[in-house]
C-alpha positions in Angstrom: -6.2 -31.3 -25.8 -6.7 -27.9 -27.5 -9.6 -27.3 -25.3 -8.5 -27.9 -22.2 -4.8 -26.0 -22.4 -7.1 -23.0 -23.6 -9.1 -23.7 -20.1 -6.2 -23.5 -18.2 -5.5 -20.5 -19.8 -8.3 -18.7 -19.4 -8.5 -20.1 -15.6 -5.0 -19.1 -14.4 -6.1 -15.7 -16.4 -8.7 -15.2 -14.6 -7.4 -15.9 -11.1 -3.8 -13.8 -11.7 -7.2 -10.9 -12.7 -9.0 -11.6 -9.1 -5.9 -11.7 -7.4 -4.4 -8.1 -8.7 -8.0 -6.8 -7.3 -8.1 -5.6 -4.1 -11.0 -7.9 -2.3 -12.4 -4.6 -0.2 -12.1 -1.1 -1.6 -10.3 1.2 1.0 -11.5 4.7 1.5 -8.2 6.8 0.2 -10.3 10.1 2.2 -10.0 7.9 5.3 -6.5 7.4 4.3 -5.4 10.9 3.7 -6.8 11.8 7.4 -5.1 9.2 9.1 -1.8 10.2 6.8 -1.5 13.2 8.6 1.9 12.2 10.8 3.0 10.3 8.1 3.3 14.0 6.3 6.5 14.8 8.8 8.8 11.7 7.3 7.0 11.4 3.8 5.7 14.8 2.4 2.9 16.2 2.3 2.1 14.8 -1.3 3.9 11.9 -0.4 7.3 13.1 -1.5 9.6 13.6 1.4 12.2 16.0 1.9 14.6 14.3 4.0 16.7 11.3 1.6 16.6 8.8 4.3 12.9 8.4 4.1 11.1 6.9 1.1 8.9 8.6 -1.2 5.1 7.0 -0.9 3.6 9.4 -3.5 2.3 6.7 -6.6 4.0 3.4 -4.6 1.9 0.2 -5.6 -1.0 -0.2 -3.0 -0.4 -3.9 -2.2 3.3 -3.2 -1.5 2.2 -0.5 0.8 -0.2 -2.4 3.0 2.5 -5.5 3.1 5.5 -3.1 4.7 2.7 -1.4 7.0 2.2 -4.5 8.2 5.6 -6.1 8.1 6.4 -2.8 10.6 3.5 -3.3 12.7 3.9 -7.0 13.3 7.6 -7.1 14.0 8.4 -8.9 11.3 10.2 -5.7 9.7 12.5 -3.9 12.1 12.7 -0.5 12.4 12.9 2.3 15.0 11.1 4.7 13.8 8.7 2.9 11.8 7.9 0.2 14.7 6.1 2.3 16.7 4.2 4.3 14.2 2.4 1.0 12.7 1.8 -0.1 16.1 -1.6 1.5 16.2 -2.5 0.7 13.1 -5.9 -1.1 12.5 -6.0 -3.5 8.9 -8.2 -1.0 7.9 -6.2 1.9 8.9 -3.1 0.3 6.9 -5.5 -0.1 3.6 -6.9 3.2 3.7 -3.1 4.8 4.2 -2.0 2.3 1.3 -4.6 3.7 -0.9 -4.1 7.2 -0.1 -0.3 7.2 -0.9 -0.7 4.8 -4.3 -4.0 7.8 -5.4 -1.0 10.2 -5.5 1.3 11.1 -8.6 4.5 10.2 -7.9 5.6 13.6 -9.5 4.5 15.1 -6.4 2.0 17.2 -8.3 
């Protein structure tokens, strides 16, 4: 019985480890280029100026690509947003998350 709980274990331990992995690596360069209108709303570094907008500078990569998406789907609503994601590629959305989670949320 011992051996099997410590199977499961190490199994669900394993997969939680695959699944916090991103499955392709995004290029955060490619990112950064592509970032540039983003720089109006969000900062430069990621830290924006204006308290209505978020701050993206050190935001969780994952949680990035989901509301990119969510806003270029339709399934998130949002004026502004809406029509910024539109043009977004999958790729184009990982590279952006990337970019903006490689920053320090300090803004340094």
């Amino acid at each position: 019985m011992k051996k099997i709980k410590n199977g499961v274990l190490i199994t669900v331990l394993a997969t939680c480890g695959l699944l916090s992995q991103p499955i392709l690596a995004a290029d955060v360069a490619a990112g950064k280029s592509k970032s540039v209108t983003c720089a109006a709303c969000h900062g430069n570094k990621g830290i924006s100026m204006i308290p209505m907008y978020p701050n993206l500078a050190g935001q969780k990569e994952q949680y990035l690509v989901l509301q990119m998406k969510a806003f270029r789907d339709g399934d998130r609503k949002n004026m502004v947003m809406a029509p910024m994601a539109a043009g977004l590629s999958d790729s184009d959305i990982a590279n952006i998350s990337a970019y903006y989670a490689s920053l320090d949320p300090a803004g340094k």
